[in-house]
N, C-alpha and C positions, 0 to 999 in steps of 0.2 A: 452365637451366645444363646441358651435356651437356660429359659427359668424350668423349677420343679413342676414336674405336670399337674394339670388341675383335674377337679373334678366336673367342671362344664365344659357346656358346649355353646357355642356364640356363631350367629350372624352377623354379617359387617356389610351394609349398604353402604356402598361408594356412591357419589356422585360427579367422580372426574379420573382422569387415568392416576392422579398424583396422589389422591384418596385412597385408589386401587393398593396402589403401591403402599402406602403409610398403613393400612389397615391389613396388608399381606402380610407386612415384617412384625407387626403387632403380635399378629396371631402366633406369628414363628417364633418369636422370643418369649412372648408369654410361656407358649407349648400348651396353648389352647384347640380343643378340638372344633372345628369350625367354618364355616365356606364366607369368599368373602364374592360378591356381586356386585355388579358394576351396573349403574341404573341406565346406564347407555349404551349398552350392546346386553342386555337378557336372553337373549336367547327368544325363538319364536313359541317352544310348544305352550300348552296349556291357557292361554290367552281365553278362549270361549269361555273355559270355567270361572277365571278371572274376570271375564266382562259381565259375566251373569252374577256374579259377587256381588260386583259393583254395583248394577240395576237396582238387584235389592237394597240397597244403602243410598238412594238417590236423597235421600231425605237426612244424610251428612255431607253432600257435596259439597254444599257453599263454606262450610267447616274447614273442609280439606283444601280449596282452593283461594280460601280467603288471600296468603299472601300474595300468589304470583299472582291473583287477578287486581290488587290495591296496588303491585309496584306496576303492573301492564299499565295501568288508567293511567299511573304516574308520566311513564313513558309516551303516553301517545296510541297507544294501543286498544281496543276497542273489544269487550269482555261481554258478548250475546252469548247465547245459549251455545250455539256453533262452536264459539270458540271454546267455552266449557264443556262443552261435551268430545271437543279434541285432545283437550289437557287428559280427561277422564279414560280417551282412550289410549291416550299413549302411557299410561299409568298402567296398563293388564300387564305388560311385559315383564315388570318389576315384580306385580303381586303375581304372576304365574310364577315364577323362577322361585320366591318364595314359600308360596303355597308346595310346589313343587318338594324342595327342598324338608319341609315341614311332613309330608306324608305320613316317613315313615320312625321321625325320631323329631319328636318338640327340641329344641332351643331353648336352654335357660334364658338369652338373652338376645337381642336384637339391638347390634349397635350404630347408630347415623350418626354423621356428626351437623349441629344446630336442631334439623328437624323441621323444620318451617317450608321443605321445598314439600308441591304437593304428592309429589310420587312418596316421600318421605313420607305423608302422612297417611294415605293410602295403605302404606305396607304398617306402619304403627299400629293402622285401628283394627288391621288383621292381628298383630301379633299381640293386643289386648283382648280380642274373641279367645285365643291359643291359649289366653296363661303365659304367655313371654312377656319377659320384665324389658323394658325400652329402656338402652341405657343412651343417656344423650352426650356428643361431646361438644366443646367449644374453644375455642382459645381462651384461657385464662384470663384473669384482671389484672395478676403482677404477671412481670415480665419473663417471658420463655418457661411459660406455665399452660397447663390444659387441665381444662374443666370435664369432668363428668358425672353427670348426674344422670338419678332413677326418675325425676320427676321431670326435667324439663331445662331449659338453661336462659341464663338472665332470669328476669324475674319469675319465670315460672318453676325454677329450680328448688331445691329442699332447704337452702338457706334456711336456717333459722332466722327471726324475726324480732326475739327477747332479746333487751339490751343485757338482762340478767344471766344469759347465756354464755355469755363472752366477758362479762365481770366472772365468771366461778372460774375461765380457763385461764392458766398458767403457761404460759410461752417457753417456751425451751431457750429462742435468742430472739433477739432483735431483725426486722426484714428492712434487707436493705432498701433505702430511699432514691436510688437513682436511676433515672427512666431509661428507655430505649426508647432513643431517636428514629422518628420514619422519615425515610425518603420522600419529597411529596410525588406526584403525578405532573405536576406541570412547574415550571419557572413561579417562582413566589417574589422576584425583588430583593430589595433588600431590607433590614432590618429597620424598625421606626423606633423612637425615644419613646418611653413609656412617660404616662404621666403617674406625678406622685399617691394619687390614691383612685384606684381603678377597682373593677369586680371582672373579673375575669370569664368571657361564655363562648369557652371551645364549641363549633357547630358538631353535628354530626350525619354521616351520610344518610341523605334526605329518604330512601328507598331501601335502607337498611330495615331489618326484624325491630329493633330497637325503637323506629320509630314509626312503622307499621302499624306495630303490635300493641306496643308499649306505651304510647303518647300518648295518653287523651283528649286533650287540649290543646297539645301544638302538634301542628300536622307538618308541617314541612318548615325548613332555615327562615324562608322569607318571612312566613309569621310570627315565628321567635325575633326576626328585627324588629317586625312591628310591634310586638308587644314589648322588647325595650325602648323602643321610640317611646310608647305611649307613657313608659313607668320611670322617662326623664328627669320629669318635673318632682318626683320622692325620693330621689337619688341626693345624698349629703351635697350642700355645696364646693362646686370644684371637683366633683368628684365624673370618670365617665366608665361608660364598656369597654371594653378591648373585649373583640371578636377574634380568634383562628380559626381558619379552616379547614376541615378535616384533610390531613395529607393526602391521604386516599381516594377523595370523591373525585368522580366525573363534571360535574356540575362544579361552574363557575359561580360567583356572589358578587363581581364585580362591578356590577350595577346599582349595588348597596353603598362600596365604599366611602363615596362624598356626601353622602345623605342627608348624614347630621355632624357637628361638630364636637357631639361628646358621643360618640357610637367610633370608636378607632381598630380598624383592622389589623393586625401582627400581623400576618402570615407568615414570614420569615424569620421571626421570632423565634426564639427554642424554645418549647412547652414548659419546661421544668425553671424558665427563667420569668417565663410567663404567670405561673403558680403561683412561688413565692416571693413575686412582687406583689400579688395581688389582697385586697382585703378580704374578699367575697370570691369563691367559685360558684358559678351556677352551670347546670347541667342537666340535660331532659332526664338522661340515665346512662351515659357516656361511662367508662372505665377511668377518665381521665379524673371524677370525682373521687374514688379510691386511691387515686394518685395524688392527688392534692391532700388527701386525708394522711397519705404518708408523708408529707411534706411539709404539714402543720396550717393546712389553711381550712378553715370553716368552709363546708359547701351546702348549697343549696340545689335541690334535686326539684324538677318539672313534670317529672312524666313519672313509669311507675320501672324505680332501680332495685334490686335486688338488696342491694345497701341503705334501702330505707326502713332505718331501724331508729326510734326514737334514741332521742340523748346520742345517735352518731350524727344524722345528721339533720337539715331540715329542710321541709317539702313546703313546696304551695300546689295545690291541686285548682288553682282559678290564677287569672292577671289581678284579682285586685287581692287575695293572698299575698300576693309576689309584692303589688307594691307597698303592702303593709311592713313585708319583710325586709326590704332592702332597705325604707325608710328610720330602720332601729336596728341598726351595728349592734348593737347591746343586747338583741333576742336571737344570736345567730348563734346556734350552738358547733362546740368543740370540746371534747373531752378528751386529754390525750391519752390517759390511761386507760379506756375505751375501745380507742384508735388504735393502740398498741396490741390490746386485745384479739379484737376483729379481726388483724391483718394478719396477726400469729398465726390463730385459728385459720385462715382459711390459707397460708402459705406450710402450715404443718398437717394440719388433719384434710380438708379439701382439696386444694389441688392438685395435681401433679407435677413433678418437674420434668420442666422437656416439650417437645412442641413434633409436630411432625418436620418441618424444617431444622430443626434441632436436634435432634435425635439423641439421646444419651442412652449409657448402661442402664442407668436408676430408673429411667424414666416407663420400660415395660414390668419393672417388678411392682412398682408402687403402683402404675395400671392394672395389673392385676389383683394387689390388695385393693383398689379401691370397688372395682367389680367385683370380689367375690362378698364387701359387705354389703354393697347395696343389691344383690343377688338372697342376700341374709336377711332384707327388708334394712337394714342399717344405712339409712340414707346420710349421713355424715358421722 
């Protein structure tokens, strides 16, 4: 299947053989002119010019290896100069092969998908010297969806921010409200009885960008217990948390479980059952907030979401914000007509349909209109 040919030409940094693959057939079916690179086998030449690049830019290094050296500390891992200046060097391969590539014909675009790894950004702040537009991708917020943005993804994306923006748009239909279930990682038990009036705080993985990048305030799961422990006693009476944990993570919490008596784990609970029992969602910046927003529950956002958009939803940026907020049901906002808005918009005009495990027809043509507007500067 090949779409009408375009008039760009596109880079495609891989960072795994499956990447390889999903960003080959992209380019095939677009009928984009294009090379796609794989950060893990580049190729040897050019490397010296690329390390002499680099030298000169020592004075963005902590910029570009901000993430891997915050989840490394996470890990156990020990981030001296040594070991930054090893990241630094195995990052020439990437930006020779690039540079390379760039010689003798620029790149409309350069596309990664998230951007947060540091060879990622390495090759980015080359192809912002260039004049190449950085297109970023990511897994979407609804379901068997992908994001791509000119600005950045999650909160650093072109989102609009006006709640006035998404009152003027008109929805074509209604998106539907029912989740995809994830597999977890390990044995979860079995399911617990919910109690009658609960607030709902899916965790999120601890070493993910999300909460890296984006958290201000809560740095990792175990402090978000403790800052519900602490916000107990403003909590309605009879009322407690119910905690899930991220399907996906590595990292157990089971040393939390018995803690407290109004702090109650699901884990084997199903999310969408977990939502709308719930009176309250809270969330650092999880996707699972946009989900509960299609669902009809009020949520409350901790860290900084792409979805924090006044009158959608509300934010505490401090613990004693938060426990102002949980202690007045009455100051939690919900607007469905808003909600209905929002999710139109960004399931019609933002995202694409299809995933690279997914793979549909529709899903390389509408990648293609969505790069050729933000190639136009038309970030949404």
């Amino acid at each position: 299947m090949s779409i009408n040919s375009a008039p760009f030409w596109l880079l495609f940094l891989a960072m795994s053989r499956n990447q390889e693959k999903y960003f080959g057939r992209l380019k095939h079916d677009m009928a984009v002119d294009g090379v796609v690179v794989n950060a893990k086998h580049p190729g040897w030449g050019g490397r010296l010019s690329a390390l002499v690049w680099l030298l000169r830019r020592r004075h963005l290094w902590d910029q570009w290896l901000s993430f891997r050296v915050q989840k490394g500390r996470l890990n156990g891992e020990k981030a001296g100069r040594l070991f930054r200046f090893g990241l630094i060097l195995k990052s020439t391969g990437c930006l020779a092969a690039i540079k390379g590539l760039c010689r003798n014909r620029i790149p409309d675009g350069l596309v990664v998908m998230n951007g947060a790894h540091y060879k990622q950004q390495v090759v980015l702040a080359y192809a912002r010297e260039q004049g190449i537009q950085p297109l970023y991708m990511e897994l979407g917020c609804l379901p068997d969806t992908t994001a791509i943005d000119g600005k950045g993804v999650n909160y650093n994306g072109a989102v609009p921010r006006d709640p006035f923006f998404y009152r003027g748009y008109h929805p074509s239909k209604d998106v539907d409200a029912t989740l995809v279930k994830r597999a977890p990682r390990k044995p979860v038990g079995e399911p617990v009885s919910l109690p009658g009036h609960y607030i709902f705080v899916p965790f999120q993985v601890y070493d993910d960008t999300q909460i890296l990048l984006h958290s201000p305030w809560v740095d990792s799961m175990e402090s978000l217990y403790q800052i519900l422990e602490r916000c107990i006693p403003f909590l309605p009476e009879r009322w407690c948390f119910v905690i899930k944990e991220h399907p996906s993570a590595k990292k157990s919490y089971e040393h939390l479980h018995a803690n407290h008596s109004r702090i109650l784990f699901a884990n084997a609970n199903d999310t969408q059952e977990l939502i709308e029992g719930a009176r309250l969602v809270i969330t650092i910046n999880s996707t699972v907030g946009i989900e509960s927003l299609l669902l009809g529950r009020p949520v409350l956002t901790l860290g900084n979401a792409f979805y924090n958009i006044p009158e959608l939803v509300s934010h505490a940026a401090s613990e004693e914000a938060l426990s102002q907020l949980i202690s007045s049901p009455g100051s939690w906002v919900y607007d469905a007509e808003l909600v209905k808005h929002f999710v139109a918009w960004l399931s019609e005009k933002y995202l694409v349909p299809g995933r690279f495990r997914s793979y549909r027809d529709e899903h390389p043509k509408r990648m293609k209109q969505r790069i050729g507007q933000i190639l136009k500067g038309h970030y949404w």
